[in-house]
VEXGU-909348 format. One record per residue (C-alpha): x negated, y negated, z. Coordinates in steps of 0.001 Angstrom, whole numbers, plus 524288, in hexadecimal, padded with zeros to 5 digits. Layout:
XYZ...
***
This chain:
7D50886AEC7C3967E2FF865DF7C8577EA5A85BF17C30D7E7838521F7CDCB7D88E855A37CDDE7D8CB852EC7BE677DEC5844247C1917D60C841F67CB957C90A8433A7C3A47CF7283BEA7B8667D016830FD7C3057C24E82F347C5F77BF3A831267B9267C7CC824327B5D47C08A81BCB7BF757B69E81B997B4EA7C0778159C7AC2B7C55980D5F7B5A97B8CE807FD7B9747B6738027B7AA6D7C44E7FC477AB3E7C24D7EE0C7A9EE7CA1B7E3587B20A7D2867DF3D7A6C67D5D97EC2F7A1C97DA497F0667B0747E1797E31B7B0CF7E8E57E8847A2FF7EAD47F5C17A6B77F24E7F0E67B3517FA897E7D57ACFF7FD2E7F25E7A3328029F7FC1A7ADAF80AE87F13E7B232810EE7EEC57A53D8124E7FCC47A4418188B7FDA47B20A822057F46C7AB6C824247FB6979F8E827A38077D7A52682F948025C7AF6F83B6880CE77AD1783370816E17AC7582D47815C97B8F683AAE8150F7BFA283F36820C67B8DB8337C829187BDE9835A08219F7CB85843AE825497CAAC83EB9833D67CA898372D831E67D8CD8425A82BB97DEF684E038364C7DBDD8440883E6E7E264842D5835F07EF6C84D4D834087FAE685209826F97FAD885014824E28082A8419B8281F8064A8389C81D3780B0D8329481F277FE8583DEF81CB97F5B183B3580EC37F4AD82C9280F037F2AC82F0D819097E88883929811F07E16C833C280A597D44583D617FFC57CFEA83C3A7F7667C352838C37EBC57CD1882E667F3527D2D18274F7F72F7C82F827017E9967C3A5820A47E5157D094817EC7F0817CD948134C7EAF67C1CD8124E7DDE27C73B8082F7E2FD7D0EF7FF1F7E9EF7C69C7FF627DCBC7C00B7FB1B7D7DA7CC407F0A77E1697CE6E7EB937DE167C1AB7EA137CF147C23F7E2CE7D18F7CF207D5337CE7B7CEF57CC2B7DB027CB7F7C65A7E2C57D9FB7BC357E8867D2357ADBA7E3647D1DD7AE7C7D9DA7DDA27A01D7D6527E0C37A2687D83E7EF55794937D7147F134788877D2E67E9F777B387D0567ECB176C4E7D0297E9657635C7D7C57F42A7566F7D2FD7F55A751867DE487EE8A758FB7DACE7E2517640E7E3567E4DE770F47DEC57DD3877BE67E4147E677789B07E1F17E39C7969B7E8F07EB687A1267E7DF7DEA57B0A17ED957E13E7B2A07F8977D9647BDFE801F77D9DF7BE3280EB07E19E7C0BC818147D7617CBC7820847D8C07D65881E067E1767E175826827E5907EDDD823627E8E17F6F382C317F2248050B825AB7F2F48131F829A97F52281FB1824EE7EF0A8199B8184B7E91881A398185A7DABD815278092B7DBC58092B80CB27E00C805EC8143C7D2BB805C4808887CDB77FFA5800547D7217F4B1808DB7D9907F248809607CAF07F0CA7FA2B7C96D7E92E7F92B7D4147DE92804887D1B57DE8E7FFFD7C3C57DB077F1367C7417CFC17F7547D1387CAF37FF6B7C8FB7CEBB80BFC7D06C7D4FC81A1B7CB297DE9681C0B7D09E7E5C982A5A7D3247F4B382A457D9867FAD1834DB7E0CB8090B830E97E127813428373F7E95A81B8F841EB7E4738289D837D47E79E8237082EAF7DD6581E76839F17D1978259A834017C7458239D8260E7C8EA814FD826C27C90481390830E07BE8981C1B826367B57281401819E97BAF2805E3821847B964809F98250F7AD3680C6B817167A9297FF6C812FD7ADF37F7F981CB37A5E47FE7681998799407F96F80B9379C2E7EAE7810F979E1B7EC5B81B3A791737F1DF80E10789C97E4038086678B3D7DB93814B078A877D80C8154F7993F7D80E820F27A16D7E3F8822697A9897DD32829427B1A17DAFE81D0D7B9BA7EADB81F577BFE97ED6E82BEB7C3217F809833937C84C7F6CE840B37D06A801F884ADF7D01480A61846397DBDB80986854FB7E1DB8026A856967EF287F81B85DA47E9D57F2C2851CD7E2AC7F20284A277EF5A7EB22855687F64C7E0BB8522E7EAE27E14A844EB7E9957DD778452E7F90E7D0A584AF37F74B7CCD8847C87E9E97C013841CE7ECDC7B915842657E1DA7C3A583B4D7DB257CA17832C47E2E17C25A827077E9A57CCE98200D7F1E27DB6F825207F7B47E70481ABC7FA3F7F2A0821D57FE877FEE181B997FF6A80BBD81E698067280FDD8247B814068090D825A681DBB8084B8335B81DA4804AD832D9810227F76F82CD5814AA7F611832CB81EAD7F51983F6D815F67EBB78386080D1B7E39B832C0817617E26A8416C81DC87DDC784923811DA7D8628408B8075A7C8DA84157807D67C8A0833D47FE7D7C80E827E4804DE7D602821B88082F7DAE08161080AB67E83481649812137F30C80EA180E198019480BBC80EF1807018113681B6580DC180539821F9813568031F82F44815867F54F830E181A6B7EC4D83C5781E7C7DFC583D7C81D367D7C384C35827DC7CF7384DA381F237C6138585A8267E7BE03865B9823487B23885A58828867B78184DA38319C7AFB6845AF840027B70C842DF840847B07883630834AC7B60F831D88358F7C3E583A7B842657C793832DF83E217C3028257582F2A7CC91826E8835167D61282EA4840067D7CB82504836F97D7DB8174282C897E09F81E1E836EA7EBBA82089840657E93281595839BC7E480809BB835507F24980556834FB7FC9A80F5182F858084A809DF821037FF8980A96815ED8009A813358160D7F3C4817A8824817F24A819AF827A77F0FB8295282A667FC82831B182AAB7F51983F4A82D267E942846BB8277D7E5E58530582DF87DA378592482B387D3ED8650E833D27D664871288360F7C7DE8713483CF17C7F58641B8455E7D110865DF850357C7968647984C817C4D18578084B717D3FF85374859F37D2AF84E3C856897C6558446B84AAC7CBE983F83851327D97183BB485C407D2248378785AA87D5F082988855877E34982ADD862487E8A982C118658D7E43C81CEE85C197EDB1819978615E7F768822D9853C87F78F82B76852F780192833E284D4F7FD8E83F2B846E98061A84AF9846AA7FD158586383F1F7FFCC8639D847917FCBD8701D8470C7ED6C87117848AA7EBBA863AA854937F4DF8622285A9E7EEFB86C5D8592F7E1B28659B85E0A7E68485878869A27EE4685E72877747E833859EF86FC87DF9B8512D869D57E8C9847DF871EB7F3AE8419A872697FE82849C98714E8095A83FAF864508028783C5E85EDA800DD849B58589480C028500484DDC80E7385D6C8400680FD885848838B681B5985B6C829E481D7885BB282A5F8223584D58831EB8152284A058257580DBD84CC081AFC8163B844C4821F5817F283881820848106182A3E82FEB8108B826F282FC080E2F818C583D6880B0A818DF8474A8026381F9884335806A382E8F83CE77FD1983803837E87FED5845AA837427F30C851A182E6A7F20885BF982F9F7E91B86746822E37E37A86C3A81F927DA368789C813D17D2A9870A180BF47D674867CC8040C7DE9886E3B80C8A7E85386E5B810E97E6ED85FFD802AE7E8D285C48801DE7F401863E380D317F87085DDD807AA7F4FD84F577FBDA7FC008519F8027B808A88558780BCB8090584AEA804668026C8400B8001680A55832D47F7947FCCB8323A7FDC27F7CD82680806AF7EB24829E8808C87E380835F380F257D64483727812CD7CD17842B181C537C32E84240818907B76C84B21816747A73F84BF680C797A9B785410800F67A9CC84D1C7F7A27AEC4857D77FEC57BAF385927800237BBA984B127F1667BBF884A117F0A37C4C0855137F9E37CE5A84CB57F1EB7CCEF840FC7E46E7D0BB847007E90C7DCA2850F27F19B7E356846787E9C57EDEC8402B7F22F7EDD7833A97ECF87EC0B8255C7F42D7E0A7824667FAD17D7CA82F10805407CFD282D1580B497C17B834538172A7BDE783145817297C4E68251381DF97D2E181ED9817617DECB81EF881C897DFC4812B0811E77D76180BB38091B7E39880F0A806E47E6827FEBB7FB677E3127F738802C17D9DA7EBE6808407D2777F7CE7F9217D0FB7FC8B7F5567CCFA7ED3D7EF897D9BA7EA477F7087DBB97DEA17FBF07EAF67E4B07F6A67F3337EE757F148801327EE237F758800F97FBE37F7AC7FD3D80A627EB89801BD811AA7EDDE8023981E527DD56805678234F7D2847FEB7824157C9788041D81BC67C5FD7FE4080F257D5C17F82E80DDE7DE4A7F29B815D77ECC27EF4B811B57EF767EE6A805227E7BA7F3527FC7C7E5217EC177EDFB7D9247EB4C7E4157CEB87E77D7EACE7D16F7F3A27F6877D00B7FDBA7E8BB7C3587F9557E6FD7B64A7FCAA7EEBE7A7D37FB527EAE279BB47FDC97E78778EAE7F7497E729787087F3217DB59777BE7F2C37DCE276F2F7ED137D18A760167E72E7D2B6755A57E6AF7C7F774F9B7F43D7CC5674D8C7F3A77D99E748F37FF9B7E19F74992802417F05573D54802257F7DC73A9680D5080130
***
């Protein structure tokens, strides 16, 4: 037996420990790991500090890599979060007497194990922790190689708070961040109820082609913005600006514009302050003709196909012109990873109109893509972005790590032939 193999069986094993957890203890435990968080604050940055000598700067991972004093305060804040939310577990989602006497009830209960495939994300260590704890779930991480030593230093944290009060730590756990433990983690069945990778799209793609658990797909984020014939500039610049500048390395941070051919005049306003944070931009023919003397030319460049179909990650945005929004649609639904979409229009009919033909997990008016994240939706955190249909859509809090099972009682009835 293997190292991994070993962790994986001491997993399901914990759910039995988990499952006699009670709500106040999980409550405690998650406010411990925040004050711990806290605590330890240097020491997580040194052990971060060790990832990111090994990464390129210019990687579009760099940032989400990075762990600041600031940001593991926020992380705290959102495990204290997760545990003032209201329990998921034992919802009576159904309940009723059958004629023959038959007490049936349909009651939330967790899933089990749940593993967790994710890249350069040391945050998610932590979120994914809080969250499995407060549902009740195992949970088993497979971290990325580019962020070893910052989850080895913030797993270990988390397990000193669990040996503290005598409970198996088993309920966290951390596979070796070598390829061979993701080859198992893929098709460890007997051990593993429920896959969430997070990352690249490639990265779930990989998962989504050889895992034989059940996965739900998350994270991988192309997102548009239509700038419609009756958009307001005021408003345009001021979304268009936060979706693809306020943190770029995101899934829900913008990767193109499609304006309408109309408003091309306005193009120039509404990119206006792109350029302070030296925006890239990639402009179809219209729109780079509208931009040119007025944008800075060592920024402005003529899209290609590939400008339309990729998730940037970094200070890069693409333009589309449109003739109505028929076209931009069309253009949405070609391009789209279904994650984020947003229109910007007065017009409330179209505005509807956007909101119901956009297949997207979440559809915006007049409003950044960059609200995409489950403490902006009051989930407390997110597990992550899924971007099907089954089970979860969007993000993904307590209540989407739960499923269910049905409780039967009666006073000894029997089935007739």
């Amino acid at each position: 037996m293997n190292s991994t193999e070993s962790i994986l069986i001491s997993a399901k094993k914990a759910t039995q420990t988990a499952a006699l957890l009670s709500e106040d203890k999980i409550n405690q435990l998650i406010e411990q790991i925040a004050d711990a968080a806290l605590k330890n604050i240097r020491f997580i940055i040194d052990a971060n500090q060790k990832d990111l000598q090994l990464m390129d700067l210019l990687d579009p991972n760099f940032d989400r890599l990075r762990l600041s004093s600031d940001r593991i305060k926020s992380i705290a804040a959102d495990l204290r979060n997760v545990a003032s939310l209201p329990s998921p577990l034992n919802r009576v989602l159904y309940d009723q007497v059958q004629p023959n006497g038959l007490h049936i009830r349909k009651v939330s209960v967790p899933f089990g194990v749940i593993g967790i495939i994710y890249e350069a994300r040391p945050n998610v260590t932590f979120d994914v922790a809080g969250l499995c704890l407060k549902s009740g779930n195992v949970c088993v991480l497979k971290g990325g190689s580019d962020a070893a030593y910052s989850n080895q230093a913030i797993v270990s944290i988390i397990h000193k708070v669990f040996e503290d009060n005598n409970i198996d730590p088993n309920i966290v756990s951390l596979l070796p961040s070598d390829r061979e433990a993701t080859t198992q983690l893929l098709k460890a069945r007997e051990y593993v109820d429920l896959l969430i990778p997070r990352g690249s799209q490639s990265l779930i793609d990989f998962v989504r082609q050889h895992a034989t658990i059940p996965v739900i797909e998350t994270g991988a984020g192309i997102c548009h913005t239509y700038f419609d014939i009756a958009g307001d500039i005021i408003k345009g610049q001021a979304i268009i600006t936060n979706a693809k500048t306020r943190r770029v390395s995101v899934c829900n941070a913008l990767d193109c514009l499609i304006i309408h051919q109309s408003r091309l005049a306005d193009l120039p306003f509404i990119c206006e302050k792109l350029m302070e944070s030296n925006v890239e931009i990639f402009a179809d023919t219209q729109s780079f003709k509208a931009l040119s003397g007025l944008y800075p030319n060592e920024l402005l460049k003529e899209a290609t196909s590939e400008s339309y179909s990729t998730e940037f990650l970094s200070y890069k945005m693409s333009i589309k012109t449109v003739e109505n929004i028929d076209e931009a649609l069309d253009h949405i639904s070609e391009n789209s990873s279904k994650h984020s979409e947003a229109i910007i229009t007065e017009n409330p009919d179209l505005a509807e109109q956007f909101q119901k033909r956009v297949d997207a997990a979440v559809v915006y008016v007049n409003t950044s893509t960059a609200f995409t994240d489950g403490a902006q939706f009051g989930l407390g955190a997110e597990i992550g972005i899924s971007t099907q249909k089954l089970h979860a859509r969007g993000p993904m809090g307590l209540e989407e790590l739960t499923s269910y099972k049905w409780l039967v009682d009666s006073k000894g009835e029997i089935r007739n032939p």
